[in-house]
C-alpha positions as CSV (number, residue, x, y, z in Angstrom):
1,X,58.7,-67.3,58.8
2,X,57.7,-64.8,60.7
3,X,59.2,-62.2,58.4
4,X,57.2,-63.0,55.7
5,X,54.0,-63.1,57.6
6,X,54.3,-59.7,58.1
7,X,55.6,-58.6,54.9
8,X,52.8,-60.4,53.2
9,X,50.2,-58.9,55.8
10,X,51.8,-55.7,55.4
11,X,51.1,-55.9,51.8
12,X,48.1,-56.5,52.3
13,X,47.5,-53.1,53.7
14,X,49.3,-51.3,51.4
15,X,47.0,-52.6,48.9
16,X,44.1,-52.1,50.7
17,X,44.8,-48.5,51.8
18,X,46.0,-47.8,47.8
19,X,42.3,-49.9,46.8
20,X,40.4,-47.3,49.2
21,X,41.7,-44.6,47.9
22,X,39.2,-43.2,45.3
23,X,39.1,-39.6,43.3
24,X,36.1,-37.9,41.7
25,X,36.2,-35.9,38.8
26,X,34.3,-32.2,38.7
27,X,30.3,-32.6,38.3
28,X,30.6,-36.3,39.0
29,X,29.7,-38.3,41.9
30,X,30.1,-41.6,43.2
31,X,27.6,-43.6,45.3
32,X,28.9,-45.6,48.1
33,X,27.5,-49.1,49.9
34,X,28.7,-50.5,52.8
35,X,28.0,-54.0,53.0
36,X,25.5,-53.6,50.4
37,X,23.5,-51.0,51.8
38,X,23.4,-46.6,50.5
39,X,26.1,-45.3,52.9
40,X,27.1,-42.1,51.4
41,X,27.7,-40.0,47.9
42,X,31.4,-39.4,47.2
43,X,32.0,-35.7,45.6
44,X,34.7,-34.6,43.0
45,X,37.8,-35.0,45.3
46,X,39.8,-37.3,47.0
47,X,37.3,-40.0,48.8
48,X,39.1,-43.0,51.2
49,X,36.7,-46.0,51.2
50,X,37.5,-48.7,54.0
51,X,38.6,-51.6,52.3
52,X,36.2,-55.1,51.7
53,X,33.4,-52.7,53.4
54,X,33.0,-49.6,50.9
55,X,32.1,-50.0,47.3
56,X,30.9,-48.1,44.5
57,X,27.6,-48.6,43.2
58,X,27.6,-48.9,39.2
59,X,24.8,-47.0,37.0
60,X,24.0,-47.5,33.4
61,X,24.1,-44.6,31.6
62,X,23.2,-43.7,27.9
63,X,25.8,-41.9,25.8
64,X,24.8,-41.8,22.2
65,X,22.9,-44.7,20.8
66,X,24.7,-47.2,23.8
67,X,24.4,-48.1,27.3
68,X,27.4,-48.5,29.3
69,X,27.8,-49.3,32.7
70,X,29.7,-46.7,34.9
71,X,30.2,-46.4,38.7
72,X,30.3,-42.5,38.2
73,X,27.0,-40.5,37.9
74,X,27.1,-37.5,35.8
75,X,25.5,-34.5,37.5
76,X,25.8,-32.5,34.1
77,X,22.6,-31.6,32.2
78,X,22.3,-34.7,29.5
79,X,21.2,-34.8,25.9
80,X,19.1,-37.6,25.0
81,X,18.1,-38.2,21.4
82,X,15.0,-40.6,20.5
83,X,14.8,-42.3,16.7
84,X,11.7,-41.3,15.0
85,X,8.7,-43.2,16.0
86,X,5.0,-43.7,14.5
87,X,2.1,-41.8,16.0
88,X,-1.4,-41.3,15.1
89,X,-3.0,-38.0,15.0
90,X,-6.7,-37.1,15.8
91,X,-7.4,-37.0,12.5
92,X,-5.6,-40.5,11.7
93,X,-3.0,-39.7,9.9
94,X,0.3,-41.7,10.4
95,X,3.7,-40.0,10.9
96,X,7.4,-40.4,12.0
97,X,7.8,-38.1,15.0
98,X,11.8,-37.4,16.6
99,X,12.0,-36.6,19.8
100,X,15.5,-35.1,21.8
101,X,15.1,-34.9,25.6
102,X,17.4,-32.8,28.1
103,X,17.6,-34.0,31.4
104,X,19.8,-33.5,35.0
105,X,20.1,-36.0,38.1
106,X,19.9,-34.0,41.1
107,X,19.6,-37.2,43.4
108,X,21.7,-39.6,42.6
109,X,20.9,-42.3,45.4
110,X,17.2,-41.9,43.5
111,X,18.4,-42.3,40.3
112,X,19.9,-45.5,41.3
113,X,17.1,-47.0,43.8
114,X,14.2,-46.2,41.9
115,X,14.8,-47.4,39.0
116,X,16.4,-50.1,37.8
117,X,17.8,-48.4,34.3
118,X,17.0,-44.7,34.2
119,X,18.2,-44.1,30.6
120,X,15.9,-46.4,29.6
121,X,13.2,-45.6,31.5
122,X,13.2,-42.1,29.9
123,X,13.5,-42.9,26.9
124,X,10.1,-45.3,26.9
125,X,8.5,-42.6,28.9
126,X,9.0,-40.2,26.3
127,X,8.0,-42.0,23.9
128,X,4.9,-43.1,25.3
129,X,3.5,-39.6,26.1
130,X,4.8,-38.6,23.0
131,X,2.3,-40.8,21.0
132,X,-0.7,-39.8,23.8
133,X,0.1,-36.1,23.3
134,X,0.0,-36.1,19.6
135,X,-2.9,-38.4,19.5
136,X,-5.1,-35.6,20.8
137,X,-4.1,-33.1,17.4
138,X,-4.3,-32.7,14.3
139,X,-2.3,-32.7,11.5
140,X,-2.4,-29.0,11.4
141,X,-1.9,-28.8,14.7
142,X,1.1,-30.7,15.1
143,X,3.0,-28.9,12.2
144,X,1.8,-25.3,13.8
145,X,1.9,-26.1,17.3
146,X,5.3,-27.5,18.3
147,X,5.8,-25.3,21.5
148,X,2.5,-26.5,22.9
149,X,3.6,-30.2,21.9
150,X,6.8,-29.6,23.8
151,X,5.4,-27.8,26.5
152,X,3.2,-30.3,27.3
153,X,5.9,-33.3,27.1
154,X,8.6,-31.8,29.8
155,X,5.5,-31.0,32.1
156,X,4.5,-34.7,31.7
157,X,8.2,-35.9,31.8
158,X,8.9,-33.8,35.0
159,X,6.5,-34.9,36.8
160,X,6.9,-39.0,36.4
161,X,10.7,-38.8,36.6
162,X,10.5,-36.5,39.9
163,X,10.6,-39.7,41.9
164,X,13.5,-40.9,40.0
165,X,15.9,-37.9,41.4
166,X,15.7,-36.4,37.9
167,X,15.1,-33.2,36.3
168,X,13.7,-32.9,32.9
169,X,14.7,-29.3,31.8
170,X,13.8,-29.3,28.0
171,X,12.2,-31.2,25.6
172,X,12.2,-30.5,21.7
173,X,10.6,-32.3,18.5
174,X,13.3,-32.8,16.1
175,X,11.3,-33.7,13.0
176,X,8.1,-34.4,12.4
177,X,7.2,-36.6,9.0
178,X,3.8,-36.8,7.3
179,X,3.4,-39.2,4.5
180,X,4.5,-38.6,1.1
181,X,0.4,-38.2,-0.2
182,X,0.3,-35.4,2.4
183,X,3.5,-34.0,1.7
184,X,2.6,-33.7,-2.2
185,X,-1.1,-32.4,-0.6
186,X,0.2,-29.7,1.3
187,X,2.5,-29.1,-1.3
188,X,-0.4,-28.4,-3.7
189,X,-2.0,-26.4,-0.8
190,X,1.0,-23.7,-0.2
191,X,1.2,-23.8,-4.2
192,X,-2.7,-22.7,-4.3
193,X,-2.4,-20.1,-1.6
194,X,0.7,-18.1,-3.0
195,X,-1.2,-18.0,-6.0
196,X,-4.3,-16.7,-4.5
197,X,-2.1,-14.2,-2.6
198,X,-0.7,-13.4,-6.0
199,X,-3.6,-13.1,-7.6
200,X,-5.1,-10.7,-4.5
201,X,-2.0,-8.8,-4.5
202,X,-2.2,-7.7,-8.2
203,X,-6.1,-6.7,-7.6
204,X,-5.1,-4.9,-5.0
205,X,-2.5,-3.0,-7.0
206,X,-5.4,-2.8,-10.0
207,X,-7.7,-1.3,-7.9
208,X,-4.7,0.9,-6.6
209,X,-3.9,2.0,-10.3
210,X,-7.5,2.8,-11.3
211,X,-7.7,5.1,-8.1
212,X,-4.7,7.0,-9.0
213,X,-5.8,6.6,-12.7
214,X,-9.6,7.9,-11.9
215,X,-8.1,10.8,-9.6
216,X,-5.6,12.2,-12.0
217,X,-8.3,12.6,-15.1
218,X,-10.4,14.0,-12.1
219,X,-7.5,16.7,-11.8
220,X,-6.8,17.0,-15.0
221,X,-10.9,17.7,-16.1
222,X,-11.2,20.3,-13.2
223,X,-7.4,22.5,-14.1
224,X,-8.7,21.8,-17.7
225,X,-12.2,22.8,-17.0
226,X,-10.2,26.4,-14.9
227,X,-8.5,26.7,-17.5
228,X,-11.1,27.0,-20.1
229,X,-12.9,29.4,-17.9
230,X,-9.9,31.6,-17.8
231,X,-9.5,31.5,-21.6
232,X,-13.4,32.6,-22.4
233,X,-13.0,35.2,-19.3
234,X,-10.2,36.7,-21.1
235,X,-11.9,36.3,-24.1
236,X,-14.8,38.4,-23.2
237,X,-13.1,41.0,-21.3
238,X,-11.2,41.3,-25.3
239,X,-14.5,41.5,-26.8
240,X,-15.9,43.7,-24.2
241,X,-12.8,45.8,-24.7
242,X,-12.5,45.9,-28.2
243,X,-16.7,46.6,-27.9
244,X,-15.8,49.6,-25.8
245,X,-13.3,50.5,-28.2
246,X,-15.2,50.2,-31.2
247,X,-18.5,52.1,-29.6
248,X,-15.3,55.2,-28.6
249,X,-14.2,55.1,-32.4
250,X,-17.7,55.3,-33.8
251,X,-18.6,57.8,-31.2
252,X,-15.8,60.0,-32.1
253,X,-16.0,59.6,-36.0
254,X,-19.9,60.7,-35.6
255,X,-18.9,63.4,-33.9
256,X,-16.0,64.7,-36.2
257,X,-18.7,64.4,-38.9
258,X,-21.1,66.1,-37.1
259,X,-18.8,69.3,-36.6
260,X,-17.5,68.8,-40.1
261,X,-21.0,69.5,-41.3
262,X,-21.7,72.5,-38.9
263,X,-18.5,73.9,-39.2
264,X,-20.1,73.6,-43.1
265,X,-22.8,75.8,-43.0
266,X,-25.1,72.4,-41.3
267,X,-26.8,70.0,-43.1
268,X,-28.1,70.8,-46.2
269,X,-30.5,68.7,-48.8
270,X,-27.9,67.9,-50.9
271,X,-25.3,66.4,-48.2
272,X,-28.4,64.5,-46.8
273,X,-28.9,62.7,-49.8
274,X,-25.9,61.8,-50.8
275,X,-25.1,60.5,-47.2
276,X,-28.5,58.4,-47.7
277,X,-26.9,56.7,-51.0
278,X,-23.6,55.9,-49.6
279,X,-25.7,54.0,-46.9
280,X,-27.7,52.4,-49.5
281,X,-24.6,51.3,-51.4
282,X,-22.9,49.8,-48.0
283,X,-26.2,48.2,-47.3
284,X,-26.8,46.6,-50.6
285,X,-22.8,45.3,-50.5
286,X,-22.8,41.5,-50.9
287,X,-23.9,38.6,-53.0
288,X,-28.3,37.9,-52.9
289,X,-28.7,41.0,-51.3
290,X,-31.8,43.2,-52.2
291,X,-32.2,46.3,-50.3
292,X,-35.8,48.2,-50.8
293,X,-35.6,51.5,-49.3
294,X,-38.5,52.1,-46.5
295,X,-39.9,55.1,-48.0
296,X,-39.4,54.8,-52.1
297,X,-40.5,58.5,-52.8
298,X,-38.0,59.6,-50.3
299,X,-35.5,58.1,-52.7
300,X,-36.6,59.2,-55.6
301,X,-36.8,62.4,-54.1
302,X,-33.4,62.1,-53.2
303,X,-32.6,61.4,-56.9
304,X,-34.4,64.3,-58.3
305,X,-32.6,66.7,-55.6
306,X,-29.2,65.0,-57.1
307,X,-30.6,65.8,-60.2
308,X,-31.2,69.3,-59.5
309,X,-28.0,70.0,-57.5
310,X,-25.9,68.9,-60.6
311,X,-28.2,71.1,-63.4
312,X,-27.0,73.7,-61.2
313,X,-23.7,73.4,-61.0
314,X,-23.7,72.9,-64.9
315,X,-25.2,76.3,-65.7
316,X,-28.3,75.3,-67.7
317,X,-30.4,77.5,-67.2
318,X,-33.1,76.0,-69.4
319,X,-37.3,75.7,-68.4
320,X,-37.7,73.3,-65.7
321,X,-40.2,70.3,-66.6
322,X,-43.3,70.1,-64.4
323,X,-42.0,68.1,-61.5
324,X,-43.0,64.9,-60.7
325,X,-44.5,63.7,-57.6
326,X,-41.4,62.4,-56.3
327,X,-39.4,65.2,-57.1
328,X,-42.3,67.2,-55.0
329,X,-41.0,64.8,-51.9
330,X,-37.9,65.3,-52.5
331,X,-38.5,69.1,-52.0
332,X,-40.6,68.7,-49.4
333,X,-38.2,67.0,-47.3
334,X,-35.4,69.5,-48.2
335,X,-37.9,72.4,-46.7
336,X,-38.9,70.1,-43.3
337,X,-34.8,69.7,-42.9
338,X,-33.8,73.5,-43.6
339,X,-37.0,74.6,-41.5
340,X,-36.1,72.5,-38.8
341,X,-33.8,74.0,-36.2
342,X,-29.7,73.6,-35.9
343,X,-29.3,70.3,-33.5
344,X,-27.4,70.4,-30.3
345,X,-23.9,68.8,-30.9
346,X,-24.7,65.4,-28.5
347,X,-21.1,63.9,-27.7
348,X,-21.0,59.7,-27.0
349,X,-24.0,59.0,-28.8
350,X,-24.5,56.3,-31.7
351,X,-24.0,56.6,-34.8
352,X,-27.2,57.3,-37.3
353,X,-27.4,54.7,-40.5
354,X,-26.7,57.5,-42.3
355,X,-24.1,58.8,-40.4
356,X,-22.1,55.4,-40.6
């Protein structure tokens, strides 16, 4: 009898010491009561609780879409991911907002005693400041202003759950969902602005062509316009050469002819005159020309000299008529030339009409 006593109190023990005997995992905890009341937190490790006096405290925790009850508290950073949820901007317009929340517990004797379910407490936290938040925007806003929106949530976050040992690290809006008339709205809207940055790009690239377009006839007048100038440069530097050229010709051949004639024995009647009708015939060249001599009597006087010159060289020697009055002109211009003194050769000078 006695035996057994002890074997069964001994058992007793055994189970006891094996029942207190408790091991943490890494970056987990365990909170510990003692006859119902906080004693201590039990690290990763091996922990000995005293039997029928120590026992964990259980937590519900949220992992996924479920709650499940645990007596180890997670001291990694969590994930917590909200379904969408309706919200009302300032403008009144409806829209599914989703929400994902990253959080730590840092106390875990706080996480457990002031609160009675943290996971759920967060979550309805969130989603309450999440509709006051976005009820002070705009539509606009809301879709353009997501880091403010987010900002704003972990600052409110962090400060409500400080209390409950917890430490709200990040918050971030995971979709936000206008209504299908505003969706097809702002689809029209983007549509009409790409256009209109079309339609501004290609006048900016007209006006760009007409520049280019406007300076390149600009150019291509003014190297036109030089180059025009250069031609009639050239040109009158030709006809001021050639001018020169034609004045040195003329200005020699005069003077040839003018030592032909000294050299001659000078310049008698007869050569006078018939220079004086080659000029007349080059003058009178042409058709509707008419060419009346200046002095008529000098030409017929001319003529009657011709006259003369060639009864000469026939050898008539028959009785002269009674000259006539030009034929008295004619003579008396052959006495005024013979009478008047040999001329000066003049060198460079132009050319008489008679001469030409």
């Amino acid at each position: 009898m006695g035996t057994a006593v002890l074997f069964i109190i001994a058992l007793a023990v055994g189970f006891g010491l094996i029942k207190g005997l408790r091991i943490v995992p890494q970056a987990k905890v365990m909170v510990v009561e003692r006859l119902g009341k906080f004693h201590h937190v039990a690290h990763s490790g091996l922990n000995v609780l005293i039997p029928f006096l120590d026992s964990p405290r259980a937590m519900e925790m949220r992992v996924g879409n479920r709650y499940t009850r645990t007596n180890l508290v997670d001291m990694r950073e969590q994930v917590m991911g909200f379904e969408t949820v309706q919200v009302i901007t300032h403008d009144n317009v409806t829209m599914e907002v989703g929400s994902v929340i990253y959080y730590q517990v840092v106390d875990p004797a706080k996480a457990l005693y002031e609160v009675e379910n943290l996971a759920l407490a967060i979550e309805q936290l969130t989603m309450t400041n999440l509709r006051n938040i976005m009820g002070g925007l705009t539509l606009d806003q809301t879709l353009t202003s997501r880091e403010t929106v987010n900002t704003k949530l972990r600052t409110v976050l962090d400060e409500a759950t400080e209390k409950w040992g917890v430490k709200v690290t990040r918050v971030e809006l995971r979709e936000i969902e206008p209504p299908a008339a505003i969706k097809d709205a702002m689809a029209k809207q983007m549509t009409a602005e790409r256009e209109r940055r079309a339609e501004v790009t290609k006048a900016e690239g007209d006006k760009a062509a007409a520049i280019l377009s406007a300076e390149g006839e600009k150019i291509s007048r003014i190297l036109r316009a030089e180059a025009e100038r250069d031609a009639e440069v050239a040109r009158a530097e030709g006809r001021k050469r050639a001018t020169l050229l034609d004045a040195e010709a003329k200005a020699e051949a005069t003077r040839l002819v003018f030592d032909a004639i000294n050299s001659g024995g000078g310049a008698t009647p007869e050569v006078l005159a018939l220079r004086y009708m080659e000029t007349l015939q080059e003058l009178g060249k042409g058709d509707n020309k008419m060419f009346v001599p200046y002095e008529a009597t000098a030409a017929l006087g001319s003529i009657a000299t011709l006259k003369e010159v060639f009864a000469r060289e026939g050898g008539a020697d028959k009785t002269r008529p009674t000259p006539s009055a030009a034929a008295l002109s004619a003579q008396a211009l052959t006495r005024t030339v013979t009478a008047a003194p040999p001329a000066v050769p003049v060198r460079n000078r132009s050319p008489l009409p008679s001469e030409e």
